[in-house]
C-alpha positions in Angstrom: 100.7 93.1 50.5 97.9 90.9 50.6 95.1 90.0 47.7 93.3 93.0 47.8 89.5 91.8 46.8 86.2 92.3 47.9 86.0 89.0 50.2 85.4 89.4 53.5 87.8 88.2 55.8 86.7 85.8 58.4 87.8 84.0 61.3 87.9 80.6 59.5 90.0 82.3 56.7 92.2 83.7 59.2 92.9 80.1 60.7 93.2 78.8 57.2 95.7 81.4 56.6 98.1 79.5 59.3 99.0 76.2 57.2 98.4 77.9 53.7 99.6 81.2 54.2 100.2 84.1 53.1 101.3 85.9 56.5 98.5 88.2 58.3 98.9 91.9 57.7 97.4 93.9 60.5 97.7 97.1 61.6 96.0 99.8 64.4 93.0 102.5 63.0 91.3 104.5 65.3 89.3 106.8 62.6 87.1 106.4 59.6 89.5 107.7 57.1 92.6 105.6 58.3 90.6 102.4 58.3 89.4 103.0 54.9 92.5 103.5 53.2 94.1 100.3 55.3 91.1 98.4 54.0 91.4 99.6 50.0 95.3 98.5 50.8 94.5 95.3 51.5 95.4 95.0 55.4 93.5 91.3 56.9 93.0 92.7 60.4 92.4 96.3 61.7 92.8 96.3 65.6 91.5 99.4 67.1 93.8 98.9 69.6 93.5 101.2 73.7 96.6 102.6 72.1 94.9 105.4 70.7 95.2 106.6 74.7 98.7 107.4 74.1 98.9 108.0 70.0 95.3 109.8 69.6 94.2 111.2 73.3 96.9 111.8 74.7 97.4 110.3 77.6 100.7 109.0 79.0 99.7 105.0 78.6 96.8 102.9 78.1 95.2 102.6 81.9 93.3 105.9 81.7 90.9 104.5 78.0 87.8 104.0 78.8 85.0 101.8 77.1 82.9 104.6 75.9 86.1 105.8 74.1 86.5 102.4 72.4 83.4 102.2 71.1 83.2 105.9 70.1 86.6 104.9 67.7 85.6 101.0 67.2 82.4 102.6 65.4 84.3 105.0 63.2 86.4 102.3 61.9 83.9 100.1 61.3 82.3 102.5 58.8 85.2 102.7 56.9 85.7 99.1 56.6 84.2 96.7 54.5 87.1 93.9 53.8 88.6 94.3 56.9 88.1 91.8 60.1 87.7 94.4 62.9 89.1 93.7 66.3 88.2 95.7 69.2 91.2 96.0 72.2 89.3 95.7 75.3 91.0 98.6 77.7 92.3 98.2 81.3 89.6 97.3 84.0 86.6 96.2 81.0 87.3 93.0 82.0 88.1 92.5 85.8 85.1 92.6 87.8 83.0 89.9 87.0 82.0 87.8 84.2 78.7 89.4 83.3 80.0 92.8 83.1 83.1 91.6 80.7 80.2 89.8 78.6 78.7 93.3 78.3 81.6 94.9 77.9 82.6 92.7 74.8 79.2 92.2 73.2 79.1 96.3 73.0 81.9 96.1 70.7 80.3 93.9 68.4 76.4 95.3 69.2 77.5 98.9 68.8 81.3 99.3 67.4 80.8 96.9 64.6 83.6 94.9 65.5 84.0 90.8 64.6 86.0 90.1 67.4 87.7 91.4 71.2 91.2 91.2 72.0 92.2 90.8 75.6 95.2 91.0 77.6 96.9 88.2 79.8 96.3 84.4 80.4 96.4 84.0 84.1 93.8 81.0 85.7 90.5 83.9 85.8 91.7 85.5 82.2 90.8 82.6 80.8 87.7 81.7 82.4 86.7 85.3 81.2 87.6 84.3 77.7 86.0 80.7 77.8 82.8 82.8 78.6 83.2 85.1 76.0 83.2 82.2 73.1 80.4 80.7 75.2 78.9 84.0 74.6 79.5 83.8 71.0 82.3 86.7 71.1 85.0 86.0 68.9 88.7 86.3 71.1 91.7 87.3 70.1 94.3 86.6 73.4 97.9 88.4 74.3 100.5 87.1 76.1 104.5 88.8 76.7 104.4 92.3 76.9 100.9 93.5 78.5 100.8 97.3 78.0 98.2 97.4 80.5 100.3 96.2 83.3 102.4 99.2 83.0 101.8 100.3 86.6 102.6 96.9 87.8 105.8 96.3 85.5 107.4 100.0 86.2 108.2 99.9 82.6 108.2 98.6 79.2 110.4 95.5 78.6 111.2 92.6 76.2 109.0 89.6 78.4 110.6 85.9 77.8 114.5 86.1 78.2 114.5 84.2 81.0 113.9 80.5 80.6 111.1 80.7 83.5 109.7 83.8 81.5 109.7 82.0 78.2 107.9 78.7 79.3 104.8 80.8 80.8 104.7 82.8 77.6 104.4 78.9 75.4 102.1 77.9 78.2 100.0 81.0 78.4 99.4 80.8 74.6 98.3 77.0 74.7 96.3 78.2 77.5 94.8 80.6 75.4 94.4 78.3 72.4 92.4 76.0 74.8 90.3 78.6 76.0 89.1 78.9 72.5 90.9 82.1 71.1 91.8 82.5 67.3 94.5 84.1 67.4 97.7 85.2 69.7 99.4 88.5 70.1 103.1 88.1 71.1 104.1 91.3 72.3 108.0 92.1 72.8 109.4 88.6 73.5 112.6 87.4 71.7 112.2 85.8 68.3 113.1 82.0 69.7 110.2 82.5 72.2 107.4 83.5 69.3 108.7 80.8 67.0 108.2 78.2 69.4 104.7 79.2 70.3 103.8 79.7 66.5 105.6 76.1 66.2 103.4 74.8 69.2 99.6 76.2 69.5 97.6 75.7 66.2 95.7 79.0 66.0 98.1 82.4 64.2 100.5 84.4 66.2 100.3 88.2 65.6 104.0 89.3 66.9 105.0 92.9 67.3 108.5 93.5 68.4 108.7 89.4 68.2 110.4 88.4 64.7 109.4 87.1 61.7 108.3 83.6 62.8 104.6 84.3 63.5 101.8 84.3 61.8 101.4 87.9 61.1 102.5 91.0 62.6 101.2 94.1 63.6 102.2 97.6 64.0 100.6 100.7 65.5 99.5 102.6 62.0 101.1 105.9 63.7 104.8 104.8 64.2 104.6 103.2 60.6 103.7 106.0 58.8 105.6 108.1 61.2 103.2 110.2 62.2 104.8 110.8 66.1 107.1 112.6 67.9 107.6 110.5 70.7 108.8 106.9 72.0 109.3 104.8 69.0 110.3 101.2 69.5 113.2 99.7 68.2 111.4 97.2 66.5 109.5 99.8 64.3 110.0 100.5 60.7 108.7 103.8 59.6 107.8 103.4 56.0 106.7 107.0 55.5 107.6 110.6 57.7 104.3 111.7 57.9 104.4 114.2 60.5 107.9 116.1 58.5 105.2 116.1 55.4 102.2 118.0 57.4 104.3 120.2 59.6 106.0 121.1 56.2 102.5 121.7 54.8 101.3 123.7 57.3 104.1 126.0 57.2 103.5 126.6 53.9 100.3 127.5 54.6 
């Protein structure tokens, strides 16, 4: 675990951390009480990720998470935070209308959710326009490239992104891309280990994998499936440190 005092983590310390080390530890909050006892631990980065769709709403993927949602959970988070670099996951159509309206969009998550920083998904010729604007805006961006949760309806289903040679040269190029476009770090999502550790090799900002090997940067897990706190789909790249959910069913029984 990480050095656990009371500096705040930044965005300069972050890129510091990519030559000097140690490896980022970040995980997903979505509630005051989570975020505060991943912050006393000592975790760098708390994304409050659109996953909370499927692991706190209920919903069957990420599509149907709207803004107001993110910045209803953002802002719990942020309260319980106070080491803790916040990142707020920009959710599926936030960011594909115009410029202005992702500027807005973004700048809500740092005006009103108390987040540092967005995360956005993708790297195609207009995702990165929209994230040039952003750091023109002064909005700190976090990018992701492989496995794009969002795309669901386009990809039919979850898959490992990168093992095909074609795949694997737009995921290095979509990073540098990314790196260009001014982000400060890089979410590799489900693409093989050889893939990540030549893009952590390659651009110069961290890569946060998850389901992408121990080459990056940092890695990043959805709090839920860690402390095993779900019933459902669990990757096969999760470790579950804790059964949660055997615990309070247990406890509830009791009662």
């Amino acid at each position: 675990m990480t050095d656990t005092r009371d500096d705040k983590v930044t965005i300069p310390a972050l890129l510091a951390r990519k030559t000097a080390g140690p490896k980022i530890v970040c995980l997903t909050a979505y509630d005051y009480p989570t975020a505060k006892l991943l912050d006393e631990g000592g975790v760098d980065l708390i994304l409050v990720g659109d996953s909370l769709g499927m692991v706190v709403l209920g919903y069957e993927n990420t599509v149907p998470v709207t803004m107001d949602e993110m910045i209803h959970h953002t802002r719990a988070v942020s309260r319980g935070v106070r080491r803790a670099l916040v990142v707020g996951d920009m959710p599926y159509f936030s960011f594909h209308l115009s410029p202005d309206e992702t500027i807005r969009n973004a700048s809500r998550f740092l005006k009103e959710g108390g987040a540092a920083a967005v995360k956005i998904e993708g790297a195609s010729p207009k995702r990165l326009k929209l994230v040039r604007d952003m750091v023109e805006a002064e909005i700190p961006v976090m990018g992701h490239v492989g496995l794009t949760p969002q795309s669901i309806h386009h990809l039919g289903r979850f898959r490992v992104k990168g093992t095909r040679a074609d795949e694997a040269r737009r995921i290095v190029d979509d990073a540098l891309g990314l790196e260009k476009a001014g982000v400060f770090a890089v979410v590799l999502e489900s693409v093989p280990v050889e893939v990540a550790a030549e893009v952590t090799r390659t651009i110069k900002v961290p890569t946060i994998g998850i389901g992408a090997g121990p080459a990056c940067d940092g890695q990043v897990l959805v709090f839920h499936d860690v402390m095993g706190f779900t019933t459902g789909y669990m990757p096969k790249f999760v470790r579950k440190y804790a059964d949660i959910y055997a615990v309070m069913s247990g406890a509830v029984a009791a009662y």
